[in-house]
C-alpha positions as CSV (number, residue, x, y, z in Angstrom):
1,X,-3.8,23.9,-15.8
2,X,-4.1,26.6,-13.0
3,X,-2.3,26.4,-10.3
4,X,-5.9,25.6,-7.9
5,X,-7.2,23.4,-10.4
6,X,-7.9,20.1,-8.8
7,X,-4.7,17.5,-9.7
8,X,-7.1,14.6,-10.0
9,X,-10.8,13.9,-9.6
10,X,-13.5,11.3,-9.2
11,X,-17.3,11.9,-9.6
12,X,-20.5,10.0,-9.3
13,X,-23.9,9.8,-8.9
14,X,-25.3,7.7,-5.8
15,X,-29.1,7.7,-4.6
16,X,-30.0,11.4,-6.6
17,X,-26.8,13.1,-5.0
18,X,-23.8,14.1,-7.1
19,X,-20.3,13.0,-5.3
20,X,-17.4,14.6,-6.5
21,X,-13.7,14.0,-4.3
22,X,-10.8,16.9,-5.6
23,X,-7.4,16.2,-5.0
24,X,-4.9,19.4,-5.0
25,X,-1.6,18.9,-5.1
26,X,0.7,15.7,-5.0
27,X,3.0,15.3,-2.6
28,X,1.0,17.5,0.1
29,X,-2.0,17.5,-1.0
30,X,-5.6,18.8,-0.2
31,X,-8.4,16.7,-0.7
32,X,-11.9,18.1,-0.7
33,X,-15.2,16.1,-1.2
34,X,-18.4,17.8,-2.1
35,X,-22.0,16.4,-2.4
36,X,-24.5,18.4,-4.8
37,X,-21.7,21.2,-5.3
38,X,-21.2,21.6,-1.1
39,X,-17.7,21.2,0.3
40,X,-19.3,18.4,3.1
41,X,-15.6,17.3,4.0
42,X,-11.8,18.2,3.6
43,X,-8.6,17.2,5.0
44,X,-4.7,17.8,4.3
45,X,-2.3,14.5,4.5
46,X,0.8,13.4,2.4
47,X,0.2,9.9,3.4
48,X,-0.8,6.8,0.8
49,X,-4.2,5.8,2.5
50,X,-6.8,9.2,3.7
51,X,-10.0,9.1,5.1
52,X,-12.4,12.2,4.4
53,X,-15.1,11.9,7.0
54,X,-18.4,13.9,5.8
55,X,-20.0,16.7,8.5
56,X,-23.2,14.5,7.8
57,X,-22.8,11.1,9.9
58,X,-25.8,9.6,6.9
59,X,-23.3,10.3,4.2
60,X,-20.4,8.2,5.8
61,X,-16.9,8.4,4.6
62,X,-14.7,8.6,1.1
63,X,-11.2,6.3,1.7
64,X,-8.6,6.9,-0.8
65,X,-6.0,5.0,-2.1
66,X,-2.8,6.5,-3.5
67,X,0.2,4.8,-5.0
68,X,4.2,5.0,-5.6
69,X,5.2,9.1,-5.7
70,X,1.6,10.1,-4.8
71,X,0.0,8.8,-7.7
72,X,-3.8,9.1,-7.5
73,X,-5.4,5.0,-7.4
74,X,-9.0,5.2,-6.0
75,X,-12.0,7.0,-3.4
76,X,-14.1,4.8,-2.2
77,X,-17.5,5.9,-1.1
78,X,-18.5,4.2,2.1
79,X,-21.7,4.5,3.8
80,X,-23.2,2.5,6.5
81,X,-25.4,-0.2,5.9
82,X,-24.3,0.0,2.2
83,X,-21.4,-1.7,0.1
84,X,-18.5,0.4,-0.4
85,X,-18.4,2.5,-3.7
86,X,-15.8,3.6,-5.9
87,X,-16.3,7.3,-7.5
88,X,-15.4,7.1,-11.6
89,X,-12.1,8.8,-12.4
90,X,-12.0,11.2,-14.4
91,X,-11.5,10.2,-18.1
92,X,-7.8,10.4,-19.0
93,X,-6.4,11.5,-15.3
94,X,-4.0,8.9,-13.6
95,X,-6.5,6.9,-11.5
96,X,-8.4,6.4,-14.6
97,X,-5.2,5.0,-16.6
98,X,-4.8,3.3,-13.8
99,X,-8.5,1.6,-13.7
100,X,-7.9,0.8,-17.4
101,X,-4.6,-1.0,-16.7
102,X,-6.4,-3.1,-14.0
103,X,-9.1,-3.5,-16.3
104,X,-8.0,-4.3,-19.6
105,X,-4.5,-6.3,-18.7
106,X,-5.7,-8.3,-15.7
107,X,-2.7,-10.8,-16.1
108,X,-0.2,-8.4,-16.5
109,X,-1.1,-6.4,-14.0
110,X,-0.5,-8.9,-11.4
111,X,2.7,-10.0,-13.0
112,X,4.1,-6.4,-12.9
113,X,3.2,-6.1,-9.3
114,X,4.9,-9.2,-8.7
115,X,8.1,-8.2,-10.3
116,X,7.7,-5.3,-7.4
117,X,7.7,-7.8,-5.0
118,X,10.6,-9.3,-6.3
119,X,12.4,-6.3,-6.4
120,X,11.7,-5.1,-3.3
121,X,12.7,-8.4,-1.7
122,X,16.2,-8.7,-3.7
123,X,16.8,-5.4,-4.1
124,X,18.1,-4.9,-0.5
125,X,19.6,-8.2,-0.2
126,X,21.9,-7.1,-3.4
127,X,22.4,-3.6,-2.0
128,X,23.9,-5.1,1.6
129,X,25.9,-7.1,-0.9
130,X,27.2,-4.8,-2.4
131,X,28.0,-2.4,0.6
132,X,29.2,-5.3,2.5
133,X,32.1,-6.1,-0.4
134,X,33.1,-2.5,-0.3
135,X,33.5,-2.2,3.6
136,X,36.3,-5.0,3.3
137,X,38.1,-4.0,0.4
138,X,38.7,-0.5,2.5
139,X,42.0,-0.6,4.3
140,X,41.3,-0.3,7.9
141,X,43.4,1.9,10.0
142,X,46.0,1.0,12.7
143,X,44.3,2.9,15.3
144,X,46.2,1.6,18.9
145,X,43.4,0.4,21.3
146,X,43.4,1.5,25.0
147,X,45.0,-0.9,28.2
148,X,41.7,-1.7,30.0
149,X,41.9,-2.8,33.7
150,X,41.0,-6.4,34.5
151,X,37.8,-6.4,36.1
152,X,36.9,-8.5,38.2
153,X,33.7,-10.9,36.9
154,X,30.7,-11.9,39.6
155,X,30.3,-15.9,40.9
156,X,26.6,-16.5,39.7
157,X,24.8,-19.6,40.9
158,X,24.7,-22.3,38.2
159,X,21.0,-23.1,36.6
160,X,19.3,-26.3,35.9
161,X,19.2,-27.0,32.2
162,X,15.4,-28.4,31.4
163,X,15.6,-31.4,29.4
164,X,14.7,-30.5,25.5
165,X,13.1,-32.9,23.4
166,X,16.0,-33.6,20.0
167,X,13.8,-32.5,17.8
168,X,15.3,-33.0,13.8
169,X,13.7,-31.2,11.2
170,X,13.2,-32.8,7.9
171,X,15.9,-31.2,5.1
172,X,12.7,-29.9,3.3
173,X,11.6,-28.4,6.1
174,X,14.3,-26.7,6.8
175,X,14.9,-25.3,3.6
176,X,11.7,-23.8,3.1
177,X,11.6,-22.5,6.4
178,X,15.4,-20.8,5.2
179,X,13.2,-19.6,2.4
180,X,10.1,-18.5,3.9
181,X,12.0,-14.5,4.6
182,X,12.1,-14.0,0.8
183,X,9.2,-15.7,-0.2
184,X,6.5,-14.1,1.3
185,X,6.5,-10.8,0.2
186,X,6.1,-12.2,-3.5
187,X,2.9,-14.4,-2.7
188,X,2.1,-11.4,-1.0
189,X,2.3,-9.4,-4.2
190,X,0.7,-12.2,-6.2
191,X,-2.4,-12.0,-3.6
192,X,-3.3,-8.4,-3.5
193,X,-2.7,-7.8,-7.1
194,X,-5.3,-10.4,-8.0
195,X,-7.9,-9.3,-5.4
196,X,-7.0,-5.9,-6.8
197,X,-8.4,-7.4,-10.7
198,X,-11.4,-8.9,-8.5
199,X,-12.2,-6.1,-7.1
200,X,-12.0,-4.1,-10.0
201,X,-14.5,-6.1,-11.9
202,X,-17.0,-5.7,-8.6
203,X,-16.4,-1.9,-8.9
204,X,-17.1,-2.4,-12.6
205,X,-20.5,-3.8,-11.7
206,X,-22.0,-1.9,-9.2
207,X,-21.4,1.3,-11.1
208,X,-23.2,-0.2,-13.7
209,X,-26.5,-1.1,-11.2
210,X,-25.8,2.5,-10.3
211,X,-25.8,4.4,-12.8
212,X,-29.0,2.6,-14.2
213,X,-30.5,2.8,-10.7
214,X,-29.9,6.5,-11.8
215,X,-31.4,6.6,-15.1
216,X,-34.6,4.7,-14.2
């Protein structure tokens, strides 16, 4: 592939007007999105979520979605007064492995992107382990600390203490609360991966009404 060859791209046809979104590059990356073979758009950003406004305020906005290491997901076409459109991959490029991961493995999908949220929940807490029993099996050295002066410390007026309610939480409670840090992230994961499978199934639809919308 030539060096300006486009590194992934999603095409479609909405209302009569061919969309087509070009991504160059991977890490900085320019994104171009033409309608009927006219650049209407571009931008330049490294970051995981872009926005390509159009020139034309009638042909709204593409969003796209990219994942870990700047791995191509998703554009989204969205126009006003309409529901928001995602542009066909093209066959065999990463977004479209992607789709057809999503797509044909619903259920593992959302378990693999819950093993990523356990990971990125335990995978700290190991790693501050870890440093944590290496900075006390270093020997320390005897460095001599300074003689400080005594300094003298300020009389401050004594407060009122306001009479707090003894409030006992339940041991359940409690643990859960003690719990809560670590748990969240992983429903978190659980959530968004299966809206992701929802979603993908809407997507699945609408290009169908589309692209038979287009045929007609």
């Amino acid at each position: 592939m030539a060096a300006h060859d486009p590194s992934q791209v999603w095409d479609l046809r909405v209302d009569g007007r061919a969309h087509r979104v070009e991504v160059h590059g991977s890490l900085s990356r320019r994104i171009s999105w033409l309608v009927d073979g006219a650049e209407v758009g571009a931008t330049k950003s490294s970051d995981d979520r872009v926005t390509v406004t159009a020139e034309e305020p009638d042909l709204g906005k593409v969003r796209l979605r990219f994942g870990g290491g700047g791995r191509p997901r998703r554009a989204t076409l969205v126009r006003p007064g309409h529901e928001d459109l995602d542009l066909v991959p093209a066959p065999g490029s990463p977004a479209a492995a992607h789709e057809e991961r999503v797509r044909a493995h619903p259920t593992r999908y959302a378990l693999l992107q819950t093993v990523v949220g356990v990971v990125t929940v335990v995978g700290p807490i190991l790693v501050t382990v870890l440093l944590a029993r290496l900075a006390l099996s270093l020997p320390l050295p005897d460095v001599p600390l300074p003689d400080l002066p005594d300094l003298p410390s300020p009389d401050l007026p004594s407060l009122p203490r306001p009479d707090l309610p003894d409030v006992s939480l339940p041991g359940w409670l409690r643990a859960v609360l003690d719990k809560a840090g670590y748990v969240w992230p992983v429903l978190l994961a659980v959530v968004l991966a299966r809206g992701e499978v929802r979603r993908r199934r809407r997507q699945d639809e609408l290009r169908r009404q589309h692209q038979g919308d287009e045929q007609d």
